[in-house]
C-alpha positions as a Markdown table, in Angstrom:
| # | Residue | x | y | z |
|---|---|---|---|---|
| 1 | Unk | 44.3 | 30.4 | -56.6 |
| 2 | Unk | 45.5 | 28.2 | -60.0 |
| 3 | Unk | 46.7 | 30.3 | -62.5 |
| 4 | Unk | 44.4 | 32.1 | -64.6 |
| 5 | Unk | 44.2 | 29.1 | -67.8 |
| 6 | Unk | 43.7 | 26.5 | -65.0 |
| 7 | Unk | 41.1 | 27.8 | -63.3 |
| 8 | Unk | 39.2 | 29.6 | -66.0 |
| 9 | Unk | 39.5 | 27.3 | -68.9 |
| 10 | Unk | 41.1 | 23.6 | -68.3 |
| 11 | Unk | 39.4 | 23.3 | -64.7 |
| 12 | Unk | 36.3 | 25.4 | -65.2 |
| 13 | Unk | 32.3 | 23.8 | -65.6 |
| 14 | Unk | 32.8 | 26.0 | -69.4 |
| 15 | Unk | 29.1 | 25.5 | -71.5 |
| 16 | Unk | 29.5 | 22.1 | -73.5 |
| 17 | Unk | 32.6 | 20.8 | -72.4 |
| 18 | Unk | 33.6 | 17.8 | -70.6 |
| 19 | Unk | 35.3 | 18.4 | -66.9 |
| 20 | Unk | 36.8 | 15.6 | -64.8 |
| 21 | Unk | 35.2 | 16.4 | -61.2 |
| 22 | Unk | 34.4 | 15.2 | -57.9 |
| 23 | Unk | 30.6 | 15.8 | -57.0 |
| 24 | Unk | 28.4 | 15.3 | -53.6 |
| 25 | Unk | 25.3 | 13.7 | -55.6 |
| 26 | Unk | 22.0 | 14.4 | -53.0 |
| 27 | Unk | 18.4 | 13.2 | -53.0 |
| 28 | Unk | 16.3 | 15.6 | -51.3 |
| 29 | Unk | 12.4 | 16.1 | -50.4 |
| 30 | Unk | 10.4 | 19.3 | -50.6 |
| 31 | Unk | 12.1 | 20.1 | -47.6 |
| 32 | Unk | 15.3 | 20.1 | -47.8 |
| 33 | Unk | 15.7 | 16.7 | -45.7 |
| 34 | Unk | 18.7 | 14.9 | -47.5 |
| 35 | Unk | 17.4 | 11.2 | -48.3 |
| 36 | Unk | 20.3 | 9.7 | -49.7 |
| 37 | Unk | 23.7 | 10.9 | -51.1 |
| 38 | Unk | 26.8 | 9.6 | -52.3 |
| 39 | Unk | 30.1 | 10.8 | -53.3 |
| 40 | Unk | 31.6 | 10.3 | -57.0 |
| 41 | Unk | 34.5 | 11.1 | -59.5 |
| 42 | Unk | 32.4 | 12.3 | -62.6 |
| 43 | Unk | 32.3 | 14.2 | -65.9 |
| 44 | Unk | 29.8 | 17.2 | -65.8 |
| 45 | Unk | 28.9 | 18.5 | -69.4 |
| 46 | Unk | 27.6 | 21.8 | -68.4 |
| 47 | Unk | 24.2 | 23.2 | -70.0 |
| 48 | Unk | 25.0 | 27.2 | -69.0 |
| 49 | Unk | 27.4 | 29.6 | -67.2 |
| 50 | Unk | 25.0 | 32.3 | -65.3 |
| 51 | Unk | 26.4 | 35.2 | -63.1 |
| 52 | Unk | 24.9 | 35.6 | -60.3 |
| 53 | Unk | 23.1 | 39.1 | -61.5 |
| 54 | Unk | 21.1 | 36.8 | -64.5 |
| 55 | Unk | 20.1 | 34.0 | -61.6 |
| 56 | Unk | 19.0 | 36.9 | -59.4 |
| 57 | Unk | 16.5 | 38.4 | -62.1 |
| 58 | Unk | 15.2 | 35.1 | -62.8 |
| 59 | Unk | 14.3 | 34.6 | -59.3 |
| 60 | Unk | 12.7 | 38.5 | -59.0 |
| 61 | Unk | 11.3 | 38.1 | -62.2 |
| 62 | Unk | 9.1 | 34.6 | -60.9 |
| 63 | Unk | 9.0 | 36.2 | -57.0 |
| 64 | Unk | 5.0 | 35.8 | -57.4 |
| 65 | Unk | 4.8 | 32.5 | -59.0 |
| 66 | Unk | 3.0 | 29.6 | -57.1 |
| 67 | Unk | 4.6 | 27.0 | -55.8 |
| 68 | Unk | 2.7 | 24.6 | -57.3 |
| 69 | Unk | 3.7 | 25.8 | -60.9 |
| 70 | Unk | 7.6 | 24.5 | -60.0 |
| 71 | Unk | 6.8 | 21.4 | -57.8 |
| 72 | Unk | 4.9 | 19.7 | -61.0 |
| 73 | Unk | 6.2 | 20.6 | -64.0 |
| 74 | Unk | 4.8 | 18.3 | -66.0 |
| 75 | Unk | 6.6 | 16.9 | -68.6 |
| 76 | Unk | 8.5 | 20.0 | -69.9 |
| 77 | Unk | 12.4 | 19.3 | -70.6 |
| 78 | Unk | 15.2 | 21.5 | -70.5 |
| 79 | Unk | 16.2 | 23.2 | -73.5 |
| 80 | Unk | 20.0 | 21.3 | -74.9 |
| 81 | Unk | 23.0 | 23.4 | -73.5 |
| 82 | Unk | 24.4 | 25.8 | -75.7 |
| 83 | Unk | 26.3 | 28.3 | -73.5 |
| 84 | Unk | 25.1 | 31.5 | -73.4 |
| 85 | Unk | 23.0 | 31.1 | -76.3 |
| 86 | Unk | 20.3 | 30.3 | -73.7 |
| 87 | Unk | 18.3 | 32.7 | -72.3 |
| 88 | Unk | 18.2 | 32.1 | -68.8 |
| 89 | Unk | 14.2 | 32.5 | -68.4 |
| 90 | Unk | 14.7 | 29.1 | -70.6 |
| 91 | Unk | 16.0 | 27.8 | -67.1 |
| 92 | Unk | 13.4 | 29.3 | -64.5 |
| 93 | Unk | 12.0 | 25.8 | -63.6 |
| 94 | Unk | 15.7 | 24.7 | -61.9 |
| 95 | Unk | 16.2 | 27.8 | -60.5 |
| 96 | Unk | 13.4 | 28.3 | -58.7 |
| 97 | Unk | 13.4 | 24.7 | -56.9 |
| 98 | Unk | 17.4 | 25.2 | -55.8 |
| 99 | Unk | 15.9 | 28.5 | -54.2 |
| 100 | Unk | 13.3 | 27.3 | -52.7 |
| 101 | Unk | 15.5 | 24.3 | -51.4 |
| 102 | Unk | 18.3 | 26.9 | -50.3 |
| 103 | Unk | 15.9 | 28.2 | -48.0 |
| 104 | Unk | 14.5 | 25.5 | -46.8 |
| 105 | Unk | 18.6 | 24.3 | -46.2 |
| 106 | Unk | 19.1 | 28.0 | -44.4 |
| 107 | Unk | 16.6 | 28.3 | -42.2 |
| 108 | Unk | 16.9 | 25.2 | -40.8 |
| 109 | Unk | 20.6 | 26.3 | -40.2 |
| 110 | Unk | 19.3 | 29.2 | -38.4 |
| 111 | Unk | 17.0 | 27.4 | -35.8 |
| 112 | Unk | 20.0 | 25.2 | -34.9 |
| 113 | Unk | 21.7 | 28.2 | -34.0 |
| 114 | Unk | 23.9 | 29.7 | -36.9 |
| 115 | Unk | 25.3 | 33.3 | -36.5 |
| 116 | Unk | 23.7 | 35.4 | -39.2 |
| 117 | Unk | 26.7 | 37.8 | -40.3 |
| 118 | Unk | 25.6 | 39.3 | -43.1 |
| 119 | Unk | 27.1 | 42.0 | -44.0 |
| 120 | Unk | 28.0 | 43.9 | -47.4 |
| 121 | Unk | 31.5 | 44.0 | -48.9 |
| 122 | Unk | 33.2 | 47.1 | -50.7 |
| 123 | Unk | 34.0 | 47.1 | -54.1 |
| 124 | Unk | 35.4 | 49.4 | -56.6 |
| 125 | Unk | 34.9 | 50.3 | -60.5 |
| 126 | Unk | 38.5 | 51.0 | -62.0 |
| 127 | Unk | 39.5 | 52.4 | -65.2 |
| 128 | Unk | 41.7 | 51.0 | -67.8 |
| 129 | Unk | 44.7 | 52.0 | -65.3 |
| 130 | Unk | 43.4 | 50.8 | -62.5 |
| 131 | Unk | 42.4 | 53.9 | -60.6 |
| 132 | Unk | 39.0 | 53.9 | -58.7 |
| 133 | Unk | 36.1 | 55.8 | -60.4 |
| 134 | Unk | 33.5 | 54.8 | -58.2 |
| 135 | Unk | 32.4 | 52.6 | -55.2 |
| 136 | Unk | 29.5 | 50.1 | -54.6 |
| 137 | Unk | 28.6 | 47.6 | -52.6 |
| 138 | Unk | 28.3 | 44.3 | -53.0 |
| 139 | Unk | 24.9 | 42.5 | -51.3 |
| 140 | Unk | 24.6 | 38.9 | -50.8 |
| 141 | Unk | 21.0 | 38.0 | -53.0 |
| 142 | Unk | 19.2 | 35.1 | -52.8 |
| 143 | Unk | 21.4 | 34.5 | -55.9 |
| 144 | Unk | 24.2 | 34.2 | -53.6 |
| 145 | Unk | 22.9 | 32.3 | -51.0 |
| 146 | Unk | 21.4 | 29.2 | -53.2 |
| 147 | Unk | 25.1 | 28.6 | -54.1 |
| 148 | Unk | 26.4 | 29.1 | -50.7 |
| 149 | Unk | 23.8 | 26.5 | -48.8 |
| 150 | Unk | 24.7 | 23.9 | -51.2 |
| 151 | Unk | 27.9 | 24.3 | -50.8 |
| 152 | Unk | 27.7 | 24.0 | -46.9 |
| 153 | Unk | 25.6 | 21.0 | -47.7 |
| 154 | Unk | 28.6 | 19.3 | -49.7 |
| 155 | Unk | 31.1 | 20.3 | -46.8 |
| 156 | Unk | 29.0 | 19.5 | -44.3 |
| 157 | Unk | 28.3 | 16.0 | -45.6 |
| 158 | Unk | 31.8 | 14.9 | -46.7 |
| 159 | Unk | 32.9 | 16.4 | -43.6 |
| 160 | Unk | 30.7 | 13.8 | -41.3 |
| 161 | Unk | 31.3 | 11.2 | -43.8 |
| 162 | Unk | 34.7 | 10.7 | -42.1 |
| 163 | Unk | 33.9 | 12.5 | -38.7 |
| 164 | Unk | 31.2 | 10.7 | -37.4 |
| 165 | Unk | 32.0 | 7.2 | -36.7 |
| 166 | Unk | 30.7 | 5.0 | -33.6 |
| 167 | Unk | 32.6 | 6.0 | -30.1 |
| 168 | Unk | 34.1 | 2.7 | -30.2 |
| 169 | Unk | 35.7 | 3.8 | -33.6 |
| 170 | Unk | 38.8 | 6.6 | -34.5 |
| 171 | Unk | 37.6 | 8.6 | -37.4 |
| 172 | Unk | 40.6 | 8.6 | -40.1 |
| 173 | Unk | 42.6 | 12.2 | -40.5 |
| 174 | Unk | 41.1 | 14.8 | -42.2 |
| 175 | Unk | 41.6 | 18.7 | -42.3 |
| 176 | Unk | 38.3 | 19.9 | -40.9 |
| 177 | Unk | 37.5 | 23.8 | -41.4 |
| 178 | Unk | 36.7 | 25.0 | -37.5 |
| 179 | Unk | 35.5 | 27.7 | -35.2 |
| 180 | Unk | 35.6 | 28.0 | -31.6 |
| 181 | Unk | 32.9 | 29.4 | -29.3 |
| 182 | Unk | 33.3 | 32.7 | -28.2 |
| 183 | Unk | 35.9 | 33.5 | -25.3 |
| 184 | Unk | 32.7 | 34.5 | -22.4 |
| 185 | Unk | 35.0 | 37.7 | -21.8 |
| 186 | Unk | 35.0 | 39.0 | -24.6 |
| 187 | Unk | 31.2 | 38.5 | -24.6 |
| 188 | Unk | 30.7 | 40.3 | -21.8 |
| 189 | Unk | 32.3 | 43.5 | -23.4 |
| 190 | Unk | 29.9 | 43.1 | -26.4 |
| 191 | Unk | 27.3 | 42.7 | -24.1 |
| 192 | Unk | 28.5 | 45.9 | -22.1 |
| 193 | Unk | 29.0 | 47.6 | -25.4 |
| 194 | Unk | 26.3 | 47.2 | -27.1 |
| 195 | Unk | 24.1 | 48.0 | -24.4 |
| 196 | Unk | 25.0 | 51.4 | -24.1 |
| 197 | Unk | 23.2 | 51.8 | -27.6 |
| 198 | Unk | 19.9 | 50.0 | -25.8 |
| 199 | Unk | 20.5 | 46.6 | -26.6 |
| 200 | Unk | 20.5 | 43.3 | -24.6 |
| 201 | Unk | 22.1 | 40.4 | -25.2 |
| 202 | Unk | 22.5 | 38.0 | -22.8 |
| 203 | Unk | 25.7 | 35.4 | -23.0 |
| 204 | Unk | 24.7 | 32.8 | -20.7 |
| 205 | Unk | 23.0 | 29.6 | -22.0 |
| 206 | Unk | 23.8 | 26.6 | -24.1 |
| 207 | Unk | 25.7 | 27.6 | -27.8 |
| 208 | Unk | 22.1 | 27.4 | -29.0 |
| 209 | Unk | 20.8 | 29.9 | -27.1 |
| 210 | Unk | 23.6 | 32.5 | -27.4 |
| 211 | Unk | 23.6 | 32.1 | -31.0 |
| 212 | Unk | 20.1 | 32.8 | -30.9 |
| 213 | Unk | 20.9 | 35.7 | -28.3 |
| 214 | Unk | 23.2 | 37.0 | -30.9 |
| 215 | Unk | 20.9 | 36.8 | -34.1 |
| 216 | Unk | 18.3 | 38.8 | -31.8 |
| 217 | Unk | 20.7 | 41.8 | -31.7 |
| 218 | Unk | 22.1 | 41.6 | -34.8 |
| 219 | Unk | 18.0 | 41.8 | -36.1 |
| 220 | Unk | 17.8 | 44.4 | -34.0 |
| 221 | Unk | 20.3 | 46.7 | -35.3 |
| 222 | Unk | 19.3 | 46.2 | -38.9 |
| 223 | Unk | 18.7 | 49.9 | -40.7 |
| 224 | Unk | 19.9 | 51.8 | -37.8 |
| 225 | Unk | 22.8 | 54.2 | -37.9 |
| 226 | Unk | 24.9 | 52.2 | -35.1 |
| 227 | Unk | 24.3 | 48.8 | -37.6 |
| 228 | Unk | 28.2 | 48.5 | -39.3 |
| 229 | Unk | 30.0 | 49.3 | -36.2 |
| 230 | Unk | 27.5 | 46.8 | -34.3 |
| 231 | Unk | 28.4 | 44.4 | -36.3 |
| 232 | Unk | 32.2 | 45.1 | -36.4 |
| 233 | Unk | 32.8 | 44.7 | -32.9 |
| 234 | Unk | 30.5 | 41.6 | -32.7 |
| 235 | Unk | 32.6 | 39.8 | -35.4 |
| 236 | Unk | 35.6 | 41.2 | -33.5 |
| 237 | Unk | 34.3 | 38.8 | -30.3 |
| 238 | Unk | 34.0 | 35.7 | -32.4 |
| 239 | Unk | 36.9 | 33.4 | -32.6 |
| 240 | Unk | 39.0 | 33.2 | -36.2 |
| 241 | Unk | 38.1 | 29.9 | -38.5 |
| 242 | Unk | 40.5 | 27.6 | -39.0 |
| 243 | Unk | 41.9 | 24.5 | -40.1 |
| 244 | Unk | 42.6 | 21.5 | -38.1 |
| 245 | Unk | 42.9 | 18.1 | -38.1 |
| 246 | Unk | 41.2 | 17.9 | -34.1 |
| 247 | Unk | 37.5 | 18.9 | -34.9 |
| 248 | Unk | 35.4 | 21.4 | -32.5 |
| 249 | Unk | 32.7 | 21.6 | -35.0 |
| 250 | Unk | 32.0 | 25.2 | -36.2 |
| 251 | Unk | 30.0 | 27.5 | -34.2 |
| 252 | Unk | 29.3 | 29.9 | -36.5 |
| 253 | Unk | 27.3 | 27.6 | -38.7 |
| 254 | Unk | 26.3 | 25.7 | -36.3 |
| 255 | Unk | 27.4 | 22.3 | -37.8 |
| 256 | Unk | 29.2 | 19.5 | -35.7 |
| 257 | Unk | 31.3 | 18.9 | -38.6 |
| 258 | Unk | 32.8 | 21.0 | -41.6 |
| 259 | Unk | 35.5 | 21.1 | -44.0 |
| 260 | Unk | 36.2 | 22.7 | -47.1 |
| 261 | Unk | 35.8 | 20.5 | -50.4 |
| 262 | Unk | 33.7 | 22.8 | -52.7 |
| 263 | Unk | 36.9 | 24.6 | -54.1 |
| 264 | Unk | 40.0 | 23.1 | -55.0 |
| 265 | Unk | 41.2 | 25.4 | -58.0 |
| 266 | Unk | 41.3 | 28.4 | -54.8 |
| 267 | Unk | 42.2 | 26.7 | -51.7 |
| 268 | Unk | 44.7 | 24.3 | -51.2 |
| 269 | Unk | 42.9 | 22.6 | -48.3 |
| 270 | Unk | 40.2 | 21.5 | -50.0 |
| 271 | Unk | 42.5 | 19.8 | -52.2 |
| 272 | Unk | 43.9 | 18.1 | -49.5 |
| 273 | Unk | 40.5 | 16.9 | -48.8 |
| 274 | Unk | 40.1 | 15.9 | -52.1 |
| 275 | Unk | 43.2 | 13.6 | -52.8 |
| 276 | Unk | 42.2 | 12.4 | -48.7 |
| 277 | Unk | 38.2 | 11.2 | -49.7 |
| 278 | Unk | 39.7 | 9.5 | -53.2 |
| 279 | Unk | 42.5 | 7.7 | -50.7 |
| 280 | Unk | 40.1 | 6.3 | -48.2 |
| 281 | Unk | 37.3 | 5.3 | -50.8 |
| 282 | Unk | 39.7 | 3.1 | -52.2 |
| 283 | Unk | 40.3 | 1.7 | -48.7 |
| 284 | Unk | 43.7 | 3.1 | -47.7 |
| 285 | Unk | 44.5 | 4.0 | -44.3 |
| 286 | Unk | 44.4 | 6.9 | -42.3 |
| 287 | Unk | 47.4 | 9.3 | -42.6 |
| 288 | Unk | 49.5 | 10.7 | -40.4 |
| 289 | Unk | 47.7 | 13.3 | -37.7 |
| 290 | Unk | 51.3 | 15.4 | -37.1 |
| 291 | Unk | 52.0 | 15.9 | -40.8 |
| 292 | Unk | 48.4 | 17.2 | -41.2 |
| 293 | Unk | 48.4 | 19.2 | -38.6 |
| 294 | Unk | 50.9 | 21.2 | -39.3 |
| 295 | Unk | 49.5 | 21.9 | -43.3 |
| 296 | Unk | 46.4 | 22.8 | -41.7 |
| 297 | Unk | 48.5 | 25.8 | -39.7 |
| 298 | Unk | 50.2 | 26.7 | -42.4 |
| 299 | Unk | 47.1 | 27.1 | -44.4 |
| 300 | Unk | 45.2 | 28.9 | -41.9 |
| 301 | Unk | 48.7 | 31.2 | -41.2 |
| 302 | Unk | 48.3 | 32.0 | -45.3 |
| 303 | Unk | 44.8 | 32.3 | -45.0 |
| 304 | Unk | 45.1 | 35.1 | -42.6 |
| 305 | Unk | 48.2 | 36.5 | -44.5 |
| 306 | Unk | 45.7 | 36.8 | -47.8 |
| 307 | Unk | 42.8 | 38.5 | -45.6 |
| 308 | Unk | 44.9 | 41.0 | -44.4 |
| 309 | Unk | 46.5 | 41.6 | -48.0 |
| 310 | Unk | 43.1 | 41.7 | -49.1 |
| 311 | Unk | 42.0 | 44.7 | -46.6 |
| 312 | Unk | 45.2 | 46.6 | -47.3 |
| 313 | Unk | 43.9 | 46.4 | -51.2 |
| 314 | Unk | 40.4 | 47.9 | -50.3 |
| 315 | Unk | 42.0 | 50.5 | -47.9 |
| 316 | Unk | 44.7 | 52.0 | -50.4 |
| 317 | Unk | 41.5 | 52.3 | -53.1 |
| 318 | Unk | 39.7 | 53.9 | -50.9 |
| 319 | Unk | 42.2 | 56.3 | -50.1 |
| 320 | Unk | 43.3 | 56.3 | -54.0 |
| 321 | Unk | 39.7 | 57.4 | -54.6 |
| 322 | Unk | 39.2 | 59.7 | -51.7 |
| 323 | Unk | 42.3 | 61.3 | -52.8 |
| 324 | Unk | 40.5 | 62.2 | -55.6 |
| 325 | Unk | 37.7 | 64.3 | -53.4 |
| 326 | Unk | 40.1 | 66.5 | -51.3 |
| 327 | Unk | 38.3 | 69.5 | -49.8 |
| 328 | Unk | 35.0 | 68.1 | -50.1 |
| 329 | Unk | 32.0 | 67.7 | -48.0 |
| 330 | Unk | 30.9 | 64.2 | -46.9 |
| 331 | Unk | 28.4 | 62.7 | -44.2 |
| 332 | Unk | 29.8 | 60.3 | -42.2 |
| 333 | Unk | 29.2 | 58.3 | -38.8 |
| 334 | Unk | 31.4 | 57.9 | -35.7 |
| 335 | Unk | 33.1 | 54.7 | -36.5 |
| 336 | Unk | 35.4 | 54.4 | -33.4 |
| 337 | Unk | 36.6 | 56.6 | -30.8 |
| 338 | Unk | 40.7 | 56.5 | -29.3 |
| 339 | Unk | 42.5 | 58.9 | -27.4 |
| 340 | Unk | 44.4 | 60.2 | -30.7 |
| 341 | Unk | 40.8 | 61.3 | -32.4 |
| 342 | Unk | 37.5 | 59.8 | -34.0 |
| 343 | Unk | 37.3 | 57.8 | -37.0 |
| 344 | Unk | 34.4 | 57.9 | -39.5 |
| 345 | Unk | 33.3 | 56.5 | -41.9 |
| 346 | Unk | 31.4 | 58.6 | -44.8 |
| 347 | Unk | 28.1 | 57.0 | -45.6 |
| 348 | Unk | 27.7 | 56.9 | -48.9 |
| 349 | Unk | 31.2 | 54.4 | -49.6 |
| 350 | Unk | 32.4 | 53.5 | -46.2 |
| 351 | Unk | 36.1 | 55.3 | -46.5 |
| 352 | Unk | 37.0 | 55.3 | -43.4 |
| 353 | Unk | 39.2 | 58.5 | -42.3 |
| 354 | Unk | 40.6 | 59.7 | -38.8 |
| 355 | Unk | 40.1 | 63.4 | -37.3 |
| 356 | Unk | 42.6 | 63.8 | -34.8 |
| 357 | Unk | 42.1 | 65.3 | -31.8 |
| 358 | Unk | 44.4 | 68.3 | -32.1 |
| 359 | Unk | 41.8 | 69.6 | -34.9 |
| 360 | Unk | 39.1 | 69.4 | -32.6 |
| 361 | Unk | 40.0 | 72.9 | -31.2 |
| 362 | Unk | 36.8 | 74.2 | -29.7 |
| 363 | Unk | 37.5 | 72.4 | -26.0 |
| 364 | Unk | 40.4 | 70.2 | -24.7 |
| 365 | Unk | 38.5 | 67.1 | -25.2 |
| 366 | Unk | 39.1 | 63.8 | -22.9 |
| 367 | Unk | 38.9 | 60.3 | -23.9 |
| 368 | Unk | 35.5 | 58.2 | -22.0 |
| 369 | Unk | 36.8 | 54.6 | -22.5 |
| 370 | Unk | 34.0 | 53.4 | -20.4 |
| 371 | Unk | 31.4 | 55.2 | -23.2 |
| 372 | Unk | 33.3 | 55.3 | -25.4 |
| 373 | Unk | 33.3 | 59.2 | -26.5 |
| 374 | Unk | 35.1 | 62.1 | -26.6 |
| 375 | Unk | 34.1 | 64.5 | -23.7 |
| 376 | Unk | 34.5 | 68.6 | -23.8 |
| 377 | Unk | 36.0 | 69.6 | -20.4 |
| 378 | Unk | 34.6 | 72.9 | -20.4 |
| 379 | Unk | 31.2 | 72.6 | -23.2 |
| 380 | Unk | 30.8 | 69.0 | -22.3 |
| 381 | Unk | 30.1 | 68.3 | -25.7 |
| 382 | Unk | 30.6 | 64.3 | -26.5 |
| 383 | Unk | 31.7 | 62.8 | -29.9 |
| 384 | Unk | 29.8 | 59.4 | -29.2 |
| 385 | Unk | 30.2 | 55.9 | -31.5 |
| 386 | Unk | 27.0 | 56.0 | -33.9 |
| 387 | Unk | 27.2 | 59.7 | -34.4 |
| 388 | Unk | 26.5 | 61.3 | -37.6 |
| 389 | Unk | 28.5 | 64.2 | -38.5 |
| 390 | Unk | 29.6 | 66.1 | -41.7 |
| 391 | Unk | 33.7 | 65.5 | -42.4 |
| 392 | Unk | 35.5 | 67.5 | -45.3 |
| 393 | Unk | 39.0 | 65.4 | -47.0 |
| 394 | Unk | 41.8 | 67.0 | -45.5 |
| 395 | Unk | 44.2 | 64.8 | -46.8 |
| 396 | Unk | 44.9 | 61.5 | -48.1 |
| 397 | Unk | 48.6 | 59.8 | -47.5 |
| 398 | Unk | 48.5 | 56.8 | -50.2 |
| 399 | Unk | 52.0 | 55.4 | -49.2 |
| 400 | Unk | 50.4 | 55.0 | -45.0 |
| 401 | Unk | 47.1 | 53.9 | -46.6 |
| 402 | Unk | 45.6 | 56.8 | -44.1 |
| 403 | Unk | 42.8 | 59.2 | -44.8 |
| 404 | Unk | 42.3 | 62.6 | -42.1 |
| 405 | Unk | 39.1 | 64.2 | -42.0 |
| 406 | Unk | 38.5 | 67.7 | -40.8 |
| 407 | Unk | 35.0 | 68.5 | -39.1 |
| 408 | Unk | 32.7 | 70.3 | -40.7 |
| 409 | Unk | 30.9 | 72.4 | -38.5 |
């Protein structure tokens, strides 16, 4: 990320102020189907900053308009920019066609096979000293997802723009953003996992039909208790993204070819993309593979570095806030199952804790791989994965980012 007066004042779209920037310009029909596009350096002179939460209202508040009311609006103009001093209602006519473009633009991403992980990310409220108060989750809206399929749009495009030259031709270098298919072994163990809750998915078939195989179960599971740690391990079978300069296309969106240009004041490679797109528009030559290659690693080696800080930073809040709850009474579900104990994670804000197995003193219990339980030897009780059960905080170790659970009985 580019420090704080970069990326939040001198390169931000602020309300009524000139930015230099580099823009994907599309023509598009009612739906969705790109007509014509071109790529420019241009000044934007933003009308309005929204968050998300103010687009998302708008779009609930006109949920049961027709159609018909935003396809022909007549001859009613936008009201001049003036920051905030908007209201946003003042822009409901926009907002309501990207939406209904964005979901014209996602499902078609969907029939050609994109993986639909969805899933809801942790957040924290802090105080003025930064210790955690509370915890909520934060839901991708359709708020969210009009941003994010025009985005994929602009990658996508720029992406083929210099991909997708005639056999007879060698596309110039460019750092493409990738994703294998699945390792078929590691499929199977999803396939054998997941069926011991019921499900099916089959993993043979074009990358179509498994991804199609894949959104099946993943419906499936929606709203059930086994839903989080479904999806965990699923995720957990899928190949890491990447970048690379040797394109495989990206299976998880299901596009042939895909970078990363939307965001060059967070992510270096799209910045690499951007200087590369200005260089060959002005007809200069491709540059040299090697050298790319190896910034692409090193991106995708920080990249993996920052995700990992990142879940170290959500684990020692949760803790920091669970430390805060010590002898209290939580319901949880059976998040994973070892040798060493169970792990759970209470419902109602996902801290995830361990009860180890030399507190569960009713039976000497043994470890069921294959099914992935803990099995009494004498009362045959089982401690499956999916399992609801009520955990007291026994302690929480900030410095080990570790939480240990004692069943409640």
């Amino acid at each position: 990320m580019l420090p704080e007066h970069l990326c939040n004042y001198v390169c931000s779209l602020r309300p009524d102020e000139e930015k230099l920037t580099y823009s994907v310009i599309f023509k598009m029909n009612e739906k969705g189907d790109v007509k014509d596009w071109h790529l420019a350096h241009t000044v934007i002179k933003s009308d309005r900053r929204f968050t998300y939460e103010e687009v998302q209202e708008v779009l609930e508040n006109h949920h049961e308009a027709s159609e018909e009311d935003y396809k022909n609006p007549g001859d009613k103009a936008l009201p001049p920019g003036s920051g905030k001093g908007v209201p946003a209602e003042e822009f409901a006519e926009p907002l309501i066609t990207l939406n209904r473009l964005a979901k014209e633009l996602r499902k078609k991403r969907f029939a050609n096979g994109a993986v639909d992980f969805d899933r809801c990310e942790v957040r924290f409220e802090i105080d003025e000293k930064g210790k955690p108060t509370s915890v909520y989750f934060k839901v991708a809206k359709d708020a969210n997802k009009l941003v994010e399929e025009f985005m994929l749009l602009a990658n996508r495009t720029v992406a083929e723009s210099i991909g997708k030259v005639p056999k007879n031709q060698k596309p110039k270098v460019l750092p493409y953003r990738i994703h294998e298919s699945p390792d078929p072994a590691k499929l199977m163990n999803l396939s054998d996992f997941v069926g011991k809750f019921g499900y099916k998915l089959k993993t043979n078939g074009s990358k179509g039909e498994m991804s199609r195989n894949l959104n099946r179960m993943l419906a499936e599971v929606k709203g059930k208790k086994e839903q989080n740690m479904i999806e965990m391990i699923t995720l957990r079978a899928m190949m890491k993204a990447k970048y690379s300069t040797h394109n495989v296309g990206h299976y998880g969106l299901a596009f042939d070819y895909y970078t990363h240009f939307t965001s060059p004041i967070r992510r270096y490679p799209d910045l690499m993309v951007h200087r590369l797109l200005t260089k060959y528009a002005q007809g200069g030559r491709s540059v040299n593979q090697e050298k790319y290659e190896e910034l692409c690693e090193h991106c995708s080696e920080m990249e993996q570095t920052a995700a990992q800080a990142e879940r170290s930073s959500i684990k020692y809040k949760q803790v920091e806030y669970m430390s805060e709850h010590l002898g209290e009474t939580f319901v949880g579900t059976i998040s994973g199952v070892t040798e060493f104990g169970i792990y759970v994670e209470v419902d109602e804000n996902k801290c995830e804790g361990m009860i180890p197995l030399r507190d569960l003193d009713d039976d000497y219990y043994e470890f069921d791989e294959k099914n992935y339980r803990l099995r009494g030897r004498s009362k045959h009780h089982c401690y499956n994965l999916g399992d609801s059960i009520k955990v007291q905080v026994a302690r929480a170790d900030l410095y080990r980012k570790q939480l240990d659970y004692k069943l409640v009985r």
